[in-house]
N, C-alpha and C positions, 0 to 999 in steps of 0.2 A: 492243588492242595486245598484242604478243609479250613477256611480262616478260622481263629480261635480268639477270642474264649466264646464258648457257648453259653444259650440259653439252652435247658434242658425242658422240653415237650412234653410232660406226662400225659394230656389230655384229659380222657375219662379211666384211666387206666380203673379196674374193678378190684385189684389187689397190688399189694407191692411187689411181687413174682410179676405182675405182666409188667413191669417199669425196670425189669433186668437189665435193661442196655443203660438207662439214665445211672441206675444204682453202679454199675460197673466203671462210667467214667466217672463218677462223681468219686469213687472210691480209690480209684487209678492214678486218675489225672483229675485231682482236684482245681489246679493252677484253670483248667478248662471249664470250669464249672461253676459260673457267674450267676444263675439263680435257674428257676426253674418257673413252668407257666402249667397252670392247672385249670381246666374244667369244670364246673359244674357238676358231682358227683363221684370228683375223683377220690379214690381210696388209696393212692402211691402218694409218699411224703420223702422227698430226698434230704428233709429237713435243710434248705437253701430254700434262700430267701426268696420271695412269692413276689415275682415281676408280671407289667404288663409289658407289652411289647415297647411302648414308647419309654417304658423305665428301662428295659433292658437294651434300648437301645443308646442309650443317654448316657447309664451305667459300662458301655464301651463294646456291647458282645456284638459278634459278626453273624454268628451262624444260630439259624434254629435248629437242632436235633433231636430228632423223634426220637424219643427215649423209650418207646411204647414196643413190646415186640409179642403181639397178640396170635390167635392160634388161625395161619394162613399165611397172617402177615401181610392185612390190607390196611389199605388208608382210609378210614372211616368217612362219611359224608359229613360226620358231625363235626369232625378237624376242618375242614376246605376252609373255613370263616374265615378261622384263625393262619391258616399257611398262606391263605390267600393275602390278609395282612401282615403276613410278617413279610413275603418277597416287597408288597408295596412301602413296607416304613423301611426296607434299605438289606435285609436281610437274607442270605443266603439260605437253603433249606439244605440237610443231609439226613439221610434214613438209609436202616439196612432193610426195609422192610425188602419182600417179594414183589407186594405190587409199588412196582418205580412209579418215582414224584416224575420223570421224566413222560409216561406212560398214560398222563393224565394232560387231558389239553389245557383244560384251564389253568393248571398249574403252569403248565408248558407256555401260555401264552405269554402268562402275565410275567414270567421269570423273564422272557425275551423282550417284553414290554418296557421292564423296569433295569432291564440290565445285570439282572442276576443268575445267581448260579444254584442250576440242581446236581445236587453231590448224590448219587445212589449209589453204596459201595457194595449192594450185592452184588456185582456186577461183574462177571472175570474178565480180567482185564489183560489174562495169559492164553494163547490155545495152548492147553495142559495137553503131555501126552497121555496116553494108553500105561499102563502100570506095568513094568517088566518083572518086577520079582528080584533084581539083580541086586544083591548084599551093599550096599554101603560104609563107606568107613565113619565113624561119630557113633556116640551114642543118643537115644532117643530114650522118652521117657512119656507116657500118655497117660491120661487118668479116665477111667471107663467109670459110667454112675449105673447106682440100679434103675433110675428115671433122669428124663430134663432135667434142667436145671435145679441141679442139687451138691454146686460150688466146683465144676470141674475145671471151667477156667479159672477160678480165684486160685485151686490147687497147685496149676502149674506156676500163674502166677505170683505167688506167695514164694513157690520155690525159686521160681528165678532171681528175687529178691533177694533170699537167704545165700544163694550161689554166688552170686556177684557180691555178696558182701563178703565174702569167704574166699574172692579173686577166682573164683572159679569159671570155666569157659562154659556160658549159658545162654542159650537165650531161645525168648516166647515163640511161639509162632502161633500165629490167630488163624483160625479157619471160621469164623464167624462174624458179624456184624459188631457187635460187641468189643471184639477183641480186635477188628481191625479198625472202628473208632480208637482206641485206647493206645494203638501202637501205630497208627497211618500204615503198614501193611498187611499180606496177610492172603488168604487165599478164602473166598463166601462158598465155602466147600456144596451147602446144598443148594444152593444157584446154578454148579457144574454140571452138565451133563453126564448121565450115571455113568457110562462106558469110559470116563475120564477123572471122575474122583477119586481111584486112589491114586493114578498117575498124577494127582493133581499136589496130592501130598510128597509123593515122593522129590516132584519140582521143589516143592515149598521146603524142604531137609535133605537137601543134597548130600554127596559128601563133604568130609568136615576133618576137622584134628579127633584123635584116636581118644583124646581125654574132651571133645567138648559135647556138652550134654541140649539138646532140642527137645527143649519143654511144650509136646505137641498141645494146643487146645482141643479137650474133648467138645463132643457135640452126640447129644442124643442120645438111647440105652439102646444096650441088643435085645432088651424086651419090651420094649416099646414100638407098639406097632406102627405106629405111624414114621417113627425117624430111626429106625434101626439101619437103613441103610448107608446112613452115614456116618453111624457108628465103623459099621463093617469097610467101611471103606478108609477111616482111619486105621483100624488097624492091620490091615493090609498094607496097606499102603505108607506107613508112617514104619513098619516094621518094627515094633517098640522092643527094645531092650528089658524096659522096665515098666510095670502097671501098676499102678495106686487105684483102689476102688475108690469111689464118692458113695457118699450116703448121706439124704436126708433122714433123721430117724422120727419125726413124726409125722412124715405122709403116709396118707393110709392109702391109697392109690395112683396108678401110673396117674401124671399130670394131664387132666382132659381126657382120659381114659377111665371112669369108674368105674367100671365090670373088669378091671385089671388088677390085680392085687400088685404090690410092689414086692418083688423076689427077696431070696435071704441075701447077704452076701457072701456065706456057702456057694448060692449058684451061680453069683455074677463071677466069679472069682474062677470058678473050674469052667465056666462056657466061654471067660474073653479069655483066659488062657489059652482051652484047644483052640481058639480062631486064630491067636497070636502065633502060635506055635507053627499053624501054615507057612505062614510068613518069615518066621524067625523062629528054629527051634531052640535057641535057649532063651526065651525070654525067659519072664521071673517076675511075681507076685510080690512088690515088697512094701506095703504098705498100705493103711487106710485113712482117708480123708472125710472126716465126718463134718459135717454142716450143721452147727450147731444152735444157730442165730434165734430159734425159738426154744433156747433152752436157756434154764440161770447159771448161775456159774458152779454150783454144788450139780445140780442135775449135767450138765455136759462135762464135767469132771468125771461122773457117774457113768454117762453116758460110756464114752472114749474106755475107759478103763475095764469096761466091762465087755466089749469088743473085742479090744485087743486081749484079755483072758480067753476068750471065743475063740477069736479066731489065729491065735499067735502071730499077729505081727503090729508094729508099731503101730499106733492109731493117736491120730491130732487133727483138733481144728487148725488148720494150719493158718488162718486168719486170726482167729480169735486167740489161737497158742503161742505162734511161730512154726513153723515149716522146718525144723532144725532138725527134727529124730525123719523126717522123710527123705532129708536130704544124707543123711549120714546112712541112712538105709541103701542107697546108689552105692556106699563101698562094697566094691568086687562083684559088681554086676560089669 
């Protein structure tokens, strides 16, 4: 187990997008979220309070967690200083990056040195089967974006929220770093070997009661080249009932992709359909989750309302709104 509470590790993050994992616990699980340690240059602000490590540890936190989830998902040389000093003032490390704290000897050494512990939760910790295809009972509900990170776990999450406060039979399921910080379980879906990720979901959503709903964590777009495959592998594999688009509306291109435009949601909407449909022919399109966080409150009012005109179906920040009309959109699917 992960001790808690956290120091959260921005590092030199260069935007507040690459401190998505910090911003996610901090948002989730605040109780976890004792201060945060910055860099020289950093541009992420979890707005928590600005610790050294001997404060943070005084202050009562157990774990350092990489809050930082950059494009690869390595451990920079310019970090080692600072990780190297947190294992020695008493502190556990945890990262979902790719390249494992375990993976590195110096880390490695001094974690053994000092008696501490390396948490890498990319790390499957299931042999997943092979994906059958075979119908499931429960229903499922997944959120596809036209790019990364453009609030698809906060959608499910938000929902699950609304569910449970409504007594409704719900819950998260994390296929990410992120979201298995935030829940301690959860499946580091692109960690899986590929001939095993969508069997890997399917483990992760078994069958269930006829009424209870599995709010899958999206991860990645289907037109983004670089992570599309574990889009496609969610919705295979997670077999969704029900899809909610995400939308960032002021990116102007795929994230880390510039020569990429960002699709309408016209297309995201009729490409994860027929892929869903594979899988589950009566899936259903019933709503859109817009991320609105760079917009004011007249503008994403504007925003929302003018989509859902578009494209006739509910549309909310489901953070910044509440999640209620996505959830009420699930009757009679």
């Amino acid at each position: 187990m992960i001790e808690t509470p956290y120091l959260l590790f921005l590092g030199d993050a260069p935007d507040p997008l690459a401190a998505k994992v910090a911003q996610g616990i901090k948002d989730w699980r605040p109780d976890y979220a004792l201060g945060q340690y910055r860099m020289e240059g950093c541009r992420a602000d979890m707005r928590l309070p600005d610790m050294t490590l001997a404060e943070a540890k005084e202050a009562g936190a157990r774990t350092l967690v990489i809050g930082v989830a950059n494009r690869g998902g390595v451990i920079s040389a310019a970090w080692k200083k600072v990780l190297v000093g947190a294992l020695e003032e008493g502190f556990d490390l945890a990262s979902g990056l790719h390249n494992l704290l375990r993976a590195e000897p110096d880390l490695k050494a001094v974690a053994e040195a000092t008696g501490r512990q390396l948490h890498d939760v990319r790390v499957p910790a299931v042999s997943y089967p092979i994906a059958n295809g075979v119908k499931r009972s429960g229903k499922r509900c997944l959120a596809v974006g036209t790019d990364c990170s453009v609030g698809k776990m906060y959608t499910s999450l938000c929902m699950e929220r609304e569910m449970v406060a409504r007594n409704m039979k719900a819950s998260f399921r994390a296929t990410g770093q992120t979201g298995i910080l935030i829940t301690g379980d959860g499946v580091p879906l692109d960690a899986v070997i590929a001939d095993f990720m969508a069997g890997s979901i399917e483990w992760l959503t078994p069958d269930n009661d006829p009424d209870h709903w599995d709010l899958i964590e999206g991860q990645g777009s289907l037109f983004h080249v670089s992570y599309s495959g574990v889009t496609l592998a969610l919705i295979h594999g997670g077999q969704p009932d029900a899809l909610i688009l995400s939308h960032e509306p002021t990116r102007k291109h795929m994230r880390g992709l510039p020569d990429y435009p960002i699709p309408s949601l016209e297309d995201l909407r009729d490409r994860a359909l027929d892929m869903a449909r594979i899988a589950n022919p009566e899936c259903q399109v019933v709503g859109i989750s817009v991320n609105t966080a760079a917009l004011s409150e007249d503008e994403a009012t504007a925003c929302c309302a003018e989509i859902e005109a578009r494209m006739g179906l509910p549309t909310v920040d489901p953070y910044r709104h509440g999640a209620g009309r996505l959830v009420d959109a699930l009757d009679g699917v």
